[in-house]
C-alpha positions as CSV (number, residue, x, y, z in Angstrom):
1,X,-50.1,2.5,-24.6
2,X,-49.1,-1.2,-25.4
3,X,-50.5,-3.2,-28.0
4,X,-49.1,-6.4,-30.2
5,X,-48.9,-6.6,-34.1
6,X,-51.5,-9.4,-35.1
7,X,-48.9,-10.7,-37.8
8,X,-45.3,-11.1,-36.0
9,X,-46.9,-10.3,-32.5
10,X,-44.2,-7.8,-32.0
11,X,-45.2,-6.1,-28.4
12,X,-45.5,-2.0,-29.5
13,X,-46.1,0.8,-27.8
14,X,-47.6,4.3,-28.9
15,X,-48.6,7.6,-27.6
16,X,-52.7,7.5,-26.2
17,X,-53.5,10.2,-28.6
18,X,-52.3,8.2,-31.7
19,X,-55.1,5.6,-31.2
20,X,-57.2,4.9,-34.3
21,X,-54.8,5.7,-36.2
22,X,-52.8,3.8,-39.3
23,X,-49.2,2.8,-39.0
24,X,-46.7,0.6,-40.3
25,X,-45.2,-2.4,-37.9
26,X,-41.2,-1.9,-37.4
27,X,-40.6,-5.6,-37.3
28,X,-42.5,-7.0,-40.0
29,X,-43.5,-4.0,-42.1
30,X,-47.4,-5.0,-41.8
31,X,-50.1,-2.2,-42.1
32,X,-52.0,-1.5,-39.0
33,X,-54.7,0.0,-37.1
34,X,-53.8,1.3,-34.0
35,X,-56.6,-0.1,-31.9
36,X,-57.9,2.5,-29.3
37,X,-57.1,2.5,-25.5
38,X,-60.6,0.8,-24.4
39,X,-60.0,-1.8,-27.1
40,X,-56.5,-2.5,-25.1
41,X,-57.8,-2.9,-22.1
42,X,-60.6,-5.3,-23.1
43,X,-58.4,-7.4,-24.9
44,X,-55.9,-7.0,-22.0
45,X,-58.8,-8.3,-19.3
46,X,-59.9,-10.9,-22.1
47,X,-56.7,-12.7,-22.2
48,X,-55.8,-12.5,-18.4
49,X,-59.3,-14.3,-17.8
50,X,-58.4,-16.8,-20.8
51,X,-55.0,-17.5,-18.6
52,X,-56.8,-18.2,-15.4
53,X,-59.1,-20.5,-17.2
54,X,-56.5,-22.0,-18.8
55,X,-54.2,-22.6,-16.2
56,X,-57.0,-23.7,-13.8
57,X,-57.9,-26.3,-16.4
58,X,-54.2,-27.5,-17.1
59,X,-53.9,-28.4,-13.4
60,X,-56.8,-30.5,-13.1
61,X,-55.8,-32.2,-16.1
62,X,-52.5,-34.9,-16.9
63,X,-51.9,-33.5,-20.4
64,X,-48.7,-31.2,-20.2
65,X,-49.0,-29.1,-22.9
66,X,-51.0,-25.7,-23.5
67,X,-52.5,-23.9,-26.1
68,X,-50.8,-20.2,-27.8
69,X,-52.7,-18.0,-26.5
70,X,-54.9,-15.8,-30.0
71,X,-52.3,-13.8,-32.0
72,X,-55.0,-11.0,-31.1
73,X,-55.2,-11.1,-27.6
74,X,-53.6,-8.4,-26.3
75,X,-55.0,-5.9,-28.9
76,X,-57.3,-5.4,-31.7
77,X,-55.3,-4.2,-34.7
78,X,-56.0,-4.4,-38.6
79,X,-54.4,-4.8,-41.7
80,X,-55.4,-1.6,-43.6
81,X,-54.3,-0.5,-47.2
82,X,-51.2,1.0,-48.2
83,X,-53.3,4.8,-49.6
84,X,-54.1,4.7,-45.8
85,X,-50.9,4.2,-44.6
86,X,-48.6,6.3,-42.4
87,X,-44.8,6.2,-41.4
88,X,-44.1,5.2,-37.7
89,X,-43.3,7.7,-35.3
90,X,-39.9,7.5,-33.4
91,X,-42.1,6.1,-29.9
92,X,-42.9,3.2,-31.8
93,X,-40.5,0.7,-30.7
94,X,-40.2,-3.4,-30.5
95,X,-36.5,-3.6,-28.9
96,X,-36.5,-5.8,-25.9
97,X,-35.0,-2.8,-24.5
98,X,-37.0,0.1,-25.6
99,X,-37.9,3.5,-23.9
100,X,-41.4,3.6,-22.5
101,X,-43.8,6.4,-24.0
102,X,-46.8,7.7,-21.6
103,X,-48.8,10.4,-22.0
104,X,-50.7,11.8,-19.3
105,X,-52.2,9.8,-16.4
106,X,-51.0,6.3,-16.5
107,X,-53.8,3.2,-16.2
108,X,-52.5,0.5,-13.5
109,X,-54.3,-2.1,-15.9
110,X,-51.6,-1.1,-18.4
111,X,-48.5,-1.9,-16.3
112,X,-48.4,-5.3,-16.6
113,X,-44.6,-4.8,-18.7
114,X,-43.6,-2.2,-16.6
115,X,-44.3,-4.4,-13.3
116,X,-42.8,-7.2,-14.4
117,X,-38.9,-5.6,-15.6
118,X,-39.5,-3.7,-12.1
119,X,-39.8,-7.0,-10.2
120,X,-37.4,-8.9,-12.3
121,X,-34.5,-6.2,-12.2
122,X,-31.5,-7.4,-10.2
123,X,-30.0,-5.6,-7.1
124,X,-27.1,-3.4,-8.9
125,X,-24.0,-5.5,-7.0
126,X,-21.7,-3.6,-9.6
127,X,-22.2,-0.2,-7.9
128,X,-22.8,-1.6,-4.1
129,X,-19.3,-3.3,-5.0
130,X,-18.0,0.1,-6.5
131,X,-19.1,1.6,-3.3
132,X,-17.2,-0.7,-0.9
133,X,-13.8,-0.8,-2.8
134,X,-14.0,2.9,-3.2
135,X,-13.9,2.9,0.6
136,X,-11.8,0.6,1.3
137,X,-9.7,2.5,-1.2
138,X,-9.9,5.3,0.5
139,X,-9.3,4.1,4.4
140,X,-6.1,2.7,2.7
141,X,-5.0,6.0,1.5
142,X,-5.6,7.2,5.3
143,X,-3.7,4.8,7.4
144,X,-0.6,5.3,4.6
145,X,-0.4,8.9,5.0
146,X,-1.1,8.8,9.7
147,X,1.2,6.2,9.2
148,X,3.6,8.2,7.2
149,X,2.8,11.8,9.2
150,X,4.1,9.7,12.2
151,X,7.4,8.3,10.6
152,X,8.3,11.6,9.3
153,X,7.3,13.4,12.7
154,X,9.6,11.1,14.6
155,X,12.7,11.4,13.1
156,X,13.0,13.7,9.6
157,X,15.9,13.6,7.8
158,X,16.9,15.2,4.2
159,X,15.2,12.4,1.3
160,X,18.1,9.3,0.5
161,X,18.9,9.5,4.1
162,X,18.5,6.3,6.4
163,X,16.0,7.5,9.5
164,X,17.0,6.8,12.4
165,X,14.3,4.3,13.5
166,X,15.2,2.1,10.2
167,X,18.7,2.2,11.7
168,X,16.7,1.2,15.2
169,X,15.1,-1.8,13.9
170,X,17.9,-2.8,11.6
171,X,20.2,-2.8,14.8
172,X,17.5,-4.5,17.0
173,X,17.5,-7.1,14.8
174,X,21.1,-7.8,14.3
175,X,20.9,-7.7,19.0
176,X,18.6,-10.4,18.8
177,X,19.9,-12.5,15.1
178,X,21.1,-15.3,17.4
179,X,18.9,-18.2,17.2
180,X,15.9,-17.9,19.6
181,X,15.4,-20.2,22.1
182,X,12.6,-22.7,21.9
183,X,9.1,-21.2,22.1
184,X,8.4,-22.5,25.2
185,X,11.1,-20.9,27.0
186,X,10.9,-17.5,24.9
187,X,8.8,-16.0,27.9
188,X,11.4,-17.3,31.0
189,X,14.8,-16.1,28.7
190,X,13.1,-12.8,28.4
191,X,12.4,-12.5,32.1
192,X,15.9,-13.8,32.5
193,X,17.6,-10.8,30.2
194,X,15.1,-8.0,32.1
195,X,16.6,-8.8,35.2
196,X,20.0,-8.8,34.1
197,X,19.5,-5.0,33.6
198,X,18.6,-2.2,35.9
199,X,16.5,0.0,33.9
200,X,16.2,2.7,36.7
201,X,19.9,3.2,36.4
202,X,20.1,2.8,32.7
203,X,17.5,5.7,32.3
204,X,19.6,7.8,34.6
205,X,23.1,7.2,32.6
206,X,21.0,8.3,29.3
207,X,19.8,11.6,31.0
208,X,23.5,11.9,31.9
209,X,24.9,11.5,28.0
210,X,21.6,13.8,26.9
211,X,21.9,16.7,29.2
212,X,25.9,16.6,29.0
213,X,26.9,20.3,28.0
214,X,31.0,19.6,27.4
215,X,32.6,16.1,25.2
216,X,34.4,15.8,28.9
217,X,31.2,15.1,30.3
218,X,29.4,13.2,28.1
219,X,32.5,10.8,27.9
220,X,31.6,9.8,31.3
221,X,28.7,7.7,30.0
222,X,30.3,6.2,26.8
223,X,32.3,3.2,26.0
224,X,35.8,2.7,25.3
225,X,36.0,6.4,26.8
226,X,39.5,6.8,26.1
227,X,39.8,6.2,22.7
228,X,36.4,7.9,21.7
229,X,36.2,11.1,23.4
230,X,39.2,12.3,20.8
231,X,36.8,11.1,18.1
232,X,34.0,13.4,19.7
233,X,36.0,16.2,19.6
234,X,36.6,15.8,15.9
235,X,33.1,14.7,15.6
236,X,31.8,18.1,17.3
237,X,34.4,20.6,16.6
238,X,34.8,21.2,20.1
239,X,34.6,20.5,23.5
240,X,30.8,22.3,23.7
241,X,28.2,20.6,23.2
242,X,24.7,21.4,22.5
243,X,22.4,18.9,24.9
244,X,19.7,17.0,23.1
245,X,17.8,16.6,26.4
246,X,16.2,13.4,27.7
247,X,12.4,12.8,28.1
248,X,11.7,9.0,28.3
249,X,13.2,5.7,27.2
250,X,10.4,3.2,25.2
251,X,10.5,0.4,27.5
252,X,8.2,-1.0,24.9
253,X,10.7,-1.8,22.1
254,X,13.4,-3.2,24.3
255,X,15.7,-5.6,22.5
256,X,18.6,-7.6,24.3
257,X,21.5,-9.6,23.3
258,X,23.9,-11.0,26.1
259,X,25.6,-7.7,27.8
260,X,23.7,-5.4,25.5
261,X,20.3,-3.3,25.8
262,X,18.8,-1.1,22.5
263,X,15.7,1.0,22.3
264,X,14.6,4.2,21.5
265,X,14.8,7.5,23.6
266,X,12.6,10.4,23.1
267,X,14.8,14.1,23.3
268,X,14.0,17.7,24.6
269,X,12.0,18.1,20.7
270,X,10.3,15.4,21.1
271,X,12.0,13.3,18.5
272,X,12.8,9.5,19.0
273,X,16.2,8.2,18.3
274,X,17.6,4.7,18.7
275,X,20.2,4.1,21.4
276,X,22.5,0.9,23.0
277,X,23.6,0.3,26.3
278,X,26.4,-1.9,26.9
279,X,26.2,-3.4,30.8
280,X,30.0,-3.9,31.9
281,X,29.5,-5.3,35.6
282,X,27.6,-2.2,37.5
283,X,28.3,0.1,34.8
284,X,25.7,0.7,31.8
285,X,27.6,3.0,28.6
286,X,26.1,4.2,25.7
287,X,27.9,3.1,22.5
288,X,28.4,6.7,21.2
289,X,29.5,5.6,17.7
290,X,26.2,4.4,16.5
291,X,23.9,6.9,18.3
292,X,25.8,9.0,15.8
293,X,27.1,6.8,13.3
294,X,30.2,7.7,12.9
295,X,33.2,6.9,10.5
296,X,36.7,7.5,9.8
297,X,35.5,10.4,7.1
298,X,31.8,12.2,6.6
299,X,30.8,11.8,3.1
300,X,31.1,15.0,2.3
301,X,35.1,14.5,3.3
302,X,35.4,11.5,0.9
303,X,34.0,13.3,-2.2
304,X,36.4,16.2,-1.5
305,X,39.4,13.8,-0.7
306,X,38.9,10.5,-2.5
307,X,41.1,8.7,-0.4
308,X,42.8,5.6,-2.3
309,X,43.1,3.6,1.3
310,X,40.9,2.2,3.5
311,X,38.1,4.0,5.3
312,X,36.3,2.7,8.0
313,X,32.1,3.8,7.4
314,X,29.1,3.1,9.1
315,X,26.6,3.0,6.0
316,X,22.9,1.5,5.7
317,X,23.8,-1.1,2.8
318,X,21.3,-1.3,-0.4
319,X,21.8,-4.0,-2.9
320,X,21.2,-2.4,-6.6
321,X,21.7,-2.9,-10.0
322,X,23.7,0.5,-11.3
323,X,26.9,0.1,-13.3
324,X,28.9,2.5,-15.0
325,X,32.1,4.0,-15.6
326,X,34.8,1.8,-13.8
327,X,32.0,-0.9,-12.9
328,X,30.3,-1.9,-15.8
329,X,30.7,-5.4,-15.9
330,X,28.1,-7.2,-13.6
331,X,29.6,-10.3,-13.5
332,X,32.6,-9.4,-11.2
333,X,31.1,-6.4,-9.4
334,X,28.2,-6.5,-7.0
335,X,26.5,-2.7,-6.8
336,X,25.4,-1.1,-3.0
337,X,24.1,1.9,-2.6
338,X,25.3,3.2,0.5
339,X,23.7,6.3,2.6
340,X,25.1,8.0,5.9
341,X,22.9,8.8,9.4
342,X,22.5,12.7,9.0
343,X,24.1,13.4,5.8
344,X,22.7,14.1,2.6
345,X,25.0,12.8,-0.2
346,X,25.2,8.9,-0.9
347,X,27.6,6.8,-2.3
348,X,27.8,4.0,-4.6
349,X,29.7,1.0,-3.8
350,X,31.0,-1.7,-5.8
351,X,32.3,-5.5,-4.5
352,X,34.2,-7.8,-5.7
353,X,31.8,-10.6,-6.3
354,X,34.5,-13.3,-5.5
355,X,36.7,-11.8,-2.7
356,X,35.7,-12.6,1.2
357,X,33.9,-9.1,1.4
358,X,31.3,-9.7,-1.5
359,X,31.1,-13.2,-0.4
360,X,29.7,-11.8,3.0
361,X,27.8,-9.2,1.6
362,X,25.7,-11.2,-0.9
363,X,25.1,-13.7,1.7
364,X,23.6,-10.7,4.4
365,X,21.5,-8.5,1.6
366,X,18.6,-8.6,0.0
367,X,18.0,-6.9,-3.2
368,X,16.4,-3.5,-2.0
369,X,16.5,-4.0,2.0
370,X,18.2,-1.0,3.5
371,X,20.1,-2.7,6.5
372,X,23.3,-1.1,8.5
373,X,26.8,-2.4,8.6
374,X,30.7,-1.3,8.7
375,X,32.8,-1.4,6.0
376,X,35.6,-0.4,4.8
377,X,36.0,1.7,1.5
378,X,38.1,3.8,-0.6
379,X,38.5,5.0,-4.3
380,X,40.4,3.8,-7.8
381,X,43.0,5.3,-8.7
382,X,42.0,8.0,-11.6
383,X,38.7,8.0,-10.1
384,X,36.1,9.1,-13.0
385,X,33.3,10.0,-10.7
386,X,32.6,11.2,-7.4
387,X,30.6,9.1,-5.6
388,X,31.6,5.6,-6.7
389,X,34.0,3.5,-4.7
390,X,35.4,0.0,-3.7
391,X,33.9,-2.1,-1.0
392,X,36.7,-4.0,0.3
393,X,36.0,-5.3,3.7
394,X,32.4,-5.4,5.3
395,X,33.4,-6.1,9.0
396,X,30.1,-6.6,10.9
397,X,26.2,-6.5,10.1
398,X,24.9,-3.2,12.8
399,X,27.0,-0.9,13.9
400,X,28.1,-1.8,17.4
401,X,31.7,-3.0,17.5
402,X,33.3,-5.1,20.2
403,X,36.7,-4.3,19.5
404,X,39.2,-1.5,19.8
């Protein structure tokens, strides 16, 4: 039950059942008589009707100002004597913010507080907005890990180790780094480089390198045929082979660069690995040293052997910032991290920041970017760890090669 102090005109509230009863205001420490119910709503009907009236009257009239309304006009309370005094109970509350204490069946004549806070109470943006981040939060966290099911389903490799669609876009990039033609004419050169190539025969000399079951065989489709198939040999052990199968060629990623074609190819396990085609005339050969990325030594070979010479690689290039040992010193070595297509172990690789090499280098990385390239390497002399070497000539960005 509401009621107001007569002396600070404090707005209280009390059980019903402590009507007619004395009391002690909170906010001014006046003595009261806590009117009864009836006597609220009288006074409660009383001062509404003394609002119309006046507000009727202040409408029809120029003068701006209004009277206070009585300090008694909400209820009828007394000021009684301290013998009759009691203590407030804990209900009793003047905070603008206090909890509301009913009893029973609530009047509608008494809600005039309660209606008001319930019209004036703002829409809660705070949690509406909590609710749309939160989902947008969480649709986020679903595309990352389709998007990441998908990469990993594609091609899987051992963790540190390029996959081979990063070396795909990496090398489609490097087929089409020459500067584009003007944007008009970006539609008629790529109609122009589509029909330079015959992708009905292409397809059919990519089944042919897939399905080959001997090196003999598959050296039919490859270029530079006589000087590779000995390197496949090594490569495989053998002249068996185990085919990877074809199943389709994405005609959907295409890149092109004068006599060259790259894409992807999906095998036998339905894995998709990135492939170029070099068109010599008629004849379209796969460029067997990238589909496998091969190099003068595996990595596991180097660590064994720490060879002091030159060793042609093809790595995926990362510029870091990791010295140690041999390299400390920052200022005349550049650091690369350098990982291998299909092999677990990595290798760190330092430059010479002023020599031709680390010229070249600096200019074609960007700190962090995994992007493929050959180089050449080899070890110091008195090598003090395993996996850290000298990068003394980077020879090409990608890993085709033109030359024998």
């Amino acid at each position: 039950m509401p009621f107001q102090c007569p002396s600070c005109f404090g707005l209280l509230r009390v059980t019903r059942e402590e009507a007619n009863s004395h009391g002690r205001c909170p906010s001014c420490a006046a003595r009261l008589l806590i009117p009864s119910l009836e006597e609220v709503k009288v006074a409660f009907q009383k001062n509404t009707s003394q609002a119309d009236q006046e507000e009727s009257s202040l409408q029809n009239s120029p003068a701006l100002e209004r009277e206070a309304p009585e300090a008694a006009s909400y209820a009828k309370a007394e000021m009684v004597e301290p013998s009759d005094e009691k203590e407030l109970e804990p209900g009793w509350n003047s905070s603008p913010r206090r909890k509301k204490h009913f009893v029973g069946q609530k009047d509608k004549t008494l809600d005039w507080e309660e209606d008001q806070e319930t019209q004036s109470r703002p829409f809660p943006w705070l949690i509406a907005g909590s609710a749309v981040m939160f989902l947008v939060l969480l649709g986020g966290v679903g595309v990352f890990y389709l998007r990441s099911q998908t990469t990993s389903s594609e091609d899987s490799v051992s963790s540190g180790v390029p996959s081979l669609l990063d070396v795909a876009r990496a090398e489609s990039r490097n087929l089409q780094a020459e500067t584009l033609p003007p944007e008009e004419d970006m539609v008629v050169q790529s109609v122009e480089d589509f029909e330079q190539f015959d992708l009905e025969v292409v397809q059919k000399v990519i089944k042919g390198f897939l399905n080959a079951e001997t090196v003999t065989e598959r050296g039919k489709y490859v270029r530079f045929s006589e000087e590779v198939v000995p390197l496949m040999k090594k490569f495989y052990g053998g002249e068996d082979l185990e085919p990877e199968g074809f199943r389709s060629l994405d005609q959907s990623k295409i890149a092109y660069r004068d006599a060259y074609l790259s894409s992807f190819v999906q095998m036998k396990d339905f894995t998709n690995s990135p492939i170029a085609i070099e068109r010599k005339g008629d004849l379209y050969l796969v460029d067997w040293e990238s589909w496998v990325g091969y190099g003068d030594l595996k990595v596991e070979e180097m660590i064994v052997q720490k060879p002091t010479e030159d060793v042609t690689m093809r790595v995926i290039f990362q510029r870091k910032n990791y010295y140690n040992f041999s390299f400390i010193d920052d200022k005349k070595w550049a650091s690369f991290r350098l990982t291998f297509l299909k092999q677990e172990r990595s290798l760190w690789a330092y430059v010479d920041r002023e020599s031709e090499a680390g010229k070249k280098l600096l200019m074609n990385a960007n700190l962090g970017a995994e992007q493929p390239g050959l180089v050449k390497v080899k070890y110091p002399k008195n090598a003090r760890a395993d996996d850290q070497v000298i990068l003394t000539d980077f020879i090409t960005s990608g890993w085709i090669f033109n030359e024998r």
